[in-house]
Each structure stands twice: as C-alpha cells, then as structure tokens.
PLY file of the C-alpha trace (Angstrom):
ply
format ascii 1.0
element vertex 148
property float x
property float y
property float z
element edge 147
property int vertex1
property int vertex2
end_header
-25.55 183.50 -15.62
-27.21 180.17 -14.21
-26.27 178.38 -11.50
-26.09 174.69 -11.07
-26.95 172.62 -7.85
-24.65 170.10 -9.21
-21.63 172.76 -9.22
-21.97 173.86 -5.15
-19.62 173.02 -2.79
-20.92 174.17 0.36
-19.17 174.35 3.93
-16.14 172.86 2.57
-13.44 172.64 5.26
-9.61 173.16 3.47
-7.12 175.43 4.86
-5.30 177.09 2.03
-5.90 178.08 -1.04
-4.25 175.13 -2.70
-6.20 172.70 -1.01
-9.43 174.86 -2.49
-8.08 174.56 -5.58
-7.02 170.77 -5.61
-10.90 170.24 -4.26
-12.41 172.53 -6.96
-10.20 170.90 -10.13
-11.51 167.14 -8.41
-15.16 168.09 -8.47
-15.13 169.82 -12.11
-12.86 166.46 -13.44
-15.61 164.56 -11.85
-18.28 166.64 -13.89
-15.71 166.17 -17.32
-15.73 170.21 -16.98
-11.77 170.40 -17.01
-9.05 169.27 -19.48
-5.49 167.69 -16.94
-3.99 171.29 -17.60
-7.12 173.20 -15.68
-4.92 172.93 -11.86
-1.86 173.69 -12.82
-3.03 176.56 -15.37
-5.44 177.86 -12.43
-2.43 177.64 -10.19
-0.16 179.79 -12.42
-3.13 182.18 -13.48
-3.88 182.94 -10.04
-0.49 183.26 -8.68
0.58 186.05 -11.56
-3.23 187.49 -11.58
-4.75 187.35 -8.16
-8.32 187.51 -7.74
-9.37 188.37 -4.07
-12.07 191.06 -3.86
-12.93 192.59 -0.91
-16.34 193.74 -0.87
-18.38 195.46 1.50
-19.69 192.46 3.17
-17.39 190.01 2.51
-14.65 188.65 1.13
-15.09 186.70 -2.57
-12.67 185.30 -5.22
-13.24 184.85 -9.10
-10.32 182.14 -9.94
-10.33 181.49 -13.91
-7.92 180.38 -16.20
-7.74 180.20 -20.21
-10.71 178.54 -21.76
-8.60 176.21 -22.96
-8.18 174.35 -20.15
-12.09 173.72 -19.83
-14.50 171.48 -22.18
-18.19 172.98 -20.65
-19.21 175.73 -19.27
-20.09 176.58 -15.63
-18.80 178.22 -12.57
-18.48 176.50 -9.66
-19.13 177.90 -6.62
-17.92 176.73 -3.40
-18.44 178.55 0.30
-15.96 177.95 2.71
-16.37 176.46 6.39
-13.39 178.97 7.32
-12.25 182.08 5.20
-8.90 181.57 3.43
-6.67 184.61 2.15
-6.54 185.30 -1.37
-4.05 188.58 -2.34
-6.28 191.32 -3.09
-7.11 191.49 -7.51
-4.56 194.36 -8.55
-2.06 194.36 -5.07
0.90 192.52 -4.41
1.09 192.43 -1.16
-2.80 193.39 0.10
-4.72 189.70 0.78
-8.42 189.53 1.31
-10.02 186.92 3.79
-12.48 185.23 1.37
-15.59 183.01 2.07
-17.02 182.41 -1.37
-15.31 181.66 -4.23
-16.55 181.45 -8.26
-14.65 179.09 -10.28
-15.46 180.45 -13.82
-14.96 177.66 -16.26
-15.43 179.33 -19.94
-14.46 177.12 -22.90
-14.48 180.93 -24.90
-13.09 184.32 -23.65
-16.41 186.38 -24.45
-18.44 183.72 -22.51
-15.69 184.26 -19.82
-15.95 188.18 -19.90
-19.47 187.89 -19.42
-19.27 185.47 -16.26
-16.62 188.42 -15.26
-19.15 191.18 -15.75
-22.35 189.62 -14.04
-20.05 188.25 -10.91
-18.79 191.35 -9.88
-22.51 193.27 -11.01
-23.63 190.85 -8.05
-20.76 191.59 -5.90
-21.90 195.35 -6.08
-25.48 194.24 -3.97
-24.09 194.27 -0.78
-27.26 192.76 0.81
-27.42 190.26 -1.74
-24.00 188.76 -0.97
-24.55 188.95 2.67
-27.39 186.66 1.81
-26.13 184.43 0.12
-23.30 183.76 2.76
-25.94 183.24 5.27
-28.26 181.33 3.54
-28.92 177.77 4.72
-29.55 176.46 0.92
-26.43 178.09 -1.20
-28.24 177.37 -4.31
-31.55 178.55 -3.35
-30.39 181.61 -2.47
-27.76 181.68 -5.71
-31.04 181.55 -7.84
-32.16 184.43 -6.75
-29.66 186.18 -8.62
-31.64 185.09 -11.97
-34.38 187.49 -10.81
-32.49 190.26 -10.58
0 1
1 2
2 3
3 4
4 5
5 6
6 7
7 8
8 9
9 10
10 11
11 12
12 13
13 14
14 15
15 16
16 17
17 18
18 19
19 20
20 21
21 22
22 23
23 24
24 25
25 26
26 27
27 28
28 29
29 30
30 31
31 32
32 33
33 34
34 35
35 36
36 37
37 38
38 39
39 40
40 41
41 42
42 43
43 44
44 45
45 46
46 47
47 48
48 49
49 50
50 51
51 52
52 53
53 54
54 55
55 56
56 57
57 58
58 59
59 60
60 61
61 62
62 63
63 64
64 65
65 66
66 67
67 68
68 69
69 70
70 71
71 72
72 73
73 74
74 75
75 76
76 77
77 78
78 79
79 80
80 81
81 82
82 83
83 84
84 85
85 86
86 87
87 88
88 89
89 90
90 91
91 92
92 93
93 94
94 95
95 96
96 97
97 98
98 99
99 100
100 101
101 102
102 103
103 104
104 105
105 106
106 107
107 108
108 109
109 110
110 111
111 112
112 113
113 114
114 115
115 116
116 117
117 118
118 119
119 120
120 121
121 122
122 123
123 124
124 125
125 126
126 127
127 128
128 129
129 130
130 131
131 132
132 133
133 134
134 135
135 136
136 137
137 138
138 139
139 140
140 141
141 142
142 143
143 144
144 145
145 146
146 147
C-alpha cells in the first residue's frame, strides 16, 4: 500500500460525516479518481455497511464503495480538525468518534481486499496510529508505514 502526498487532506474542518464525504468525492473528481456515481454509492455503502473502528488509540474509518464507481486506484486519506461519529463496523447503534479516515478507491475487488487487509494490519500498531495522528507532516509519517 503507497501513499500519495497528492491524496492527503489534512486538518480539514467539516462537521458531519456528509460534509467529509462531499469534500472527499470533490478532491478524488478533481484527481479523475471517481466516476458521478462514487458519492452517492459511498453514501448508500456506508449507510447499510458502516465502517467506524475504534481502535486502541483512536478512532479511524475505512469508507469504500464498489470498484465500479472508481477509474484509479488510491486511498485517500484525510485527518480531521475535529472527530466526527461514524457507527461502529458491525453495530447498529454503537458510533465511534473518528479522526482519520481512508477512502479506499479500488477499480477491482482483490485490489480492494488488499487495501482492507493492510489498513486494519496498521490499525493493529497502536503506537503507529497514535503517530500518525500527531504527526506534523501526515504523509511523512504515512510513509513510514512502507517500512514496516
């Protein structure tokens, strides 16, 4: 999994989670990442399979949809100014306060899977996670990941 300076959103200021989401579809249109149906197809994915994880640091979110919906391949990360709640992946009614969320944009589901597996392999390094949250540089200390 590489990251991409060009897909970082840092310190971005919304207030809900469909805000996040309108912000995150703009910047991957911008990039030509995203076919029109990405939003609304993120939007439905997310509301019938929520993807808040609370870890043991902090609170992340891995919002995906088909690959369908996406023409390259990236994942946009973007940490927020403010935690926003996300329900909890596998609850209906448990919501996680989340300050870094992965866009996974797959145009294939086994390139998707794999963006799954490595995401939550890094959520599993506590320290790491609390790292990157703190960083100053987001993508300097996203890199790091490539090392491990």
């Amino acid at each position: 999994m590489i990251f991409s300076e060009k897909l970082i959103i840092d310190n971005a200021s919304v207030q809900t989670k469909d805000e996040l989401f309108n912000l995150a579809a703009k910047k991957l249109s911008e990039l030509k990442m995203i076919n029109n149906s990405y939003l609304p197809a993120l939007q439905r994915r997310e509301k019938s399979f929520p993807t808040g994880l609370q870890t043991k640091t902090i609170g992340v979110a891995i919002p995906h949809c088909d690959p369908i919906n996406i023409k390259k391949d990236g994942i946009l990360v973007v940490r927020l100014n403010k935690p926003i709640p996300f329900q909890q992946m596998g609850s209906s009614d448990t919501e996680v306060e989340v300050k870094i969320v992965f866009f996974i944009c797959s145009t294939g589901a086994q390139q998707q899977l794999q963006n799954l597996r490595e995401l939550i392999a890094m959520f599993q390094d506590d320290s790491f996670l609390k790292e990157v949250y703190q960083s100053k540089n987001l993508f300097d200390a996203l890199s790091l990941w490539k090392g491990k």
